[in-house]
C-alpha positions in Angstrom: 89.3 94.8 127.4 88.2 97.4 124.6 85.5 96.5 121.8 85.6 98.3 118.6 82.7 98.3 116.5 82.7 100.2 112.8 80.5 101.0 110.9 79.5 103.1 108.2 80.6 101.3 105.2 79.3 100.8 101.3 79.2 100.8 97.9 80.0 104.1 96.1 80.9 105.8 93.1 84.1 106.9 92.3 84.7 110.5 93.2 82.1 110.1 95.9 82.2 109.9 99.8 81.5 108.2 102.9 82.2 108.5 106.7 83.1 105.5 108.6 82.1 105.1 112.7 84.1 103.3 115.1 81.8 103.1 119.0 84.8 102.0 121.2 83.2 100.4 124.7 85.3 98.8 127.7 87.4 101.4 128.7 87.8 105.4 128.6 88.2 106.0 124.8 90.1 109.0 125.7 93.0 106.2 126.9 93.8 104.8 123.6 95.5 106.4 120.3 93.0 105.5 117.6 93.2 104.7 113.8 92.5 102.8 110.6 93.7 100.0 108.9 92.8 98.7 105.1 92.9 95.9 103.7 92.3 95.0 100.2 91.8 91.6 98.6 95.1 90.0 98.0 97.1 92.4 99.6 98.4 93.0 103.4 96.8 95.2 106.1 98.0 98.8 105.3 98.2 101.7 108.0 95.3 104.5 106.6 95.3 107.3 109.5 95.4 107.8 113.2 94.3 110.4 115.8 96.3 111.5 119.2 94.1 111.0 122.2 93.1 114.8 122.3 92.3 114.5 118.9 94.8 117.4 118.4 97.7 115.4 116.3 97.2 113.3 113.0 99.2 110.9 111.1 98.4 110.1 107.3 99.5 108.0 104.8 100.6 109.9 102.4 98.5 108.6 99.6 95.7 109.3 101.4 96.4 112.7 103.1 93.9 115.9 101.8 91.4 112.7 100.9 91.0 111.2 104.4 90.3 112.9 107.5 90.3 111.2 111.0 88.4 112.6 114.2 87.3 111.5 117.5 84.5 112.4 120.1 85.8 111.4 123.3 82.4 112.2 124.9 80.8 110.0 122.1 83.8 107.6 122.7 83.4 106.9 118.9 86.4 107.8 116.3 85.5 108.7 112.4 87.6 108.4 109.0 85.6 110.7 106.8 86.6 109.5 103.1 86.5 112.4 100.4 87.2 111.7 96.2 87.1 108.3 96.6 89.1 105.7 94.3 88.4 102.2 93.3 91.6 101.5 94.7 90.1 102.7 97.8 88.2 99.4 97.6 89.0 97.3 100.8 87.5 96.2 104.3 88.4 99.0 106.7 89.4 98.3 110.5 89.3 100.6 113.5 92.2 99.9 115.8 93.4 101.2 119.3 96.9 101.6 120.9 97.3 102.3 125.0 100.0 104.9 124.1 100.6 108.6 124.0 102.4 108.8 120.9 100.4 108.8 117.8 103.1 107.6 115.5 103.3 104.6 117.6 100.2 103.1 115.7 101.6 102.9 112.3 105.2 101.9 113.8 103.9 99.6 116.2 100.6 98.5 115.4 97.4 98.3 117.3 96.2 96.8 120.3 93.1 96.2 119.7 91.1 96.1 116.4 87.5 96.5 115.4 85.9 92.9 112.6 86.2 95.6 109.7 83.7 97.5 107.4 83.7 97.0 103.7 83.8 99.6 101.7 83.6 99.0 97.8 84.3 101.9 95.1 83.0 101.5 91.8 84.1 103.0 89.0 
């Protein structure tokens, strides 16, 4: 069994930033394909980013590509979105999610499977 935990989110200002934490616990981190969901009020769970177990391959949505940039410490077995420029329509709760699979692309094709109970993050304008 994997726990996620996030945290890291909170009210800012348009234009402004904030880096969100995910500690992963249970099993190697290293294992898992990692990423981030969204998921604002009134609408469905969106896939945001995801990371390749080395870390060394990315996969954005393209709406939030050059604002949002995902990372991983395998020896801190913790995974990171860091959130640049940020939008009110940024506004949402934010989940961490894991995939046991060695394709990256898997995560937003396939889904996760395991997810973190979400951060909010709120954007004002």
């Amino acid at each position: 069994q994997v726990s996620l935990v996030e945290s890291g989110g909170g009210l800012v200002q348009a234009g402004g930033s904030l880096r969100l934490s995910c500690a992963i616990s249970g099993r190697t981190a290293s294992i898992y394909v990692m990423g981030w969901f969204r998921q604002a009020p009134g609408k469905e769970r969106e896939f945001v980013a995801a990371c390749s177990r080395s870390g060394g391959s990315t996969d954005y949505t393209d709406s939030m590509k050059g604002r949002f940039t995902i990372s991983r410490d395998n020896a801190k077995n913790t995974v990171y979105l860091q959130m640049d420029s940020l939008k009110p329509e940024d506004t949402a709760v934010y989940y961490c999610a894991a995939r046991n699979t060695a394709n990256v692309f898997f995560m937003r094709s396939n889904g996760p499977d395991y997810w973190g109970q979400g951060t909010q993050v709120t954007v004002s304008s």
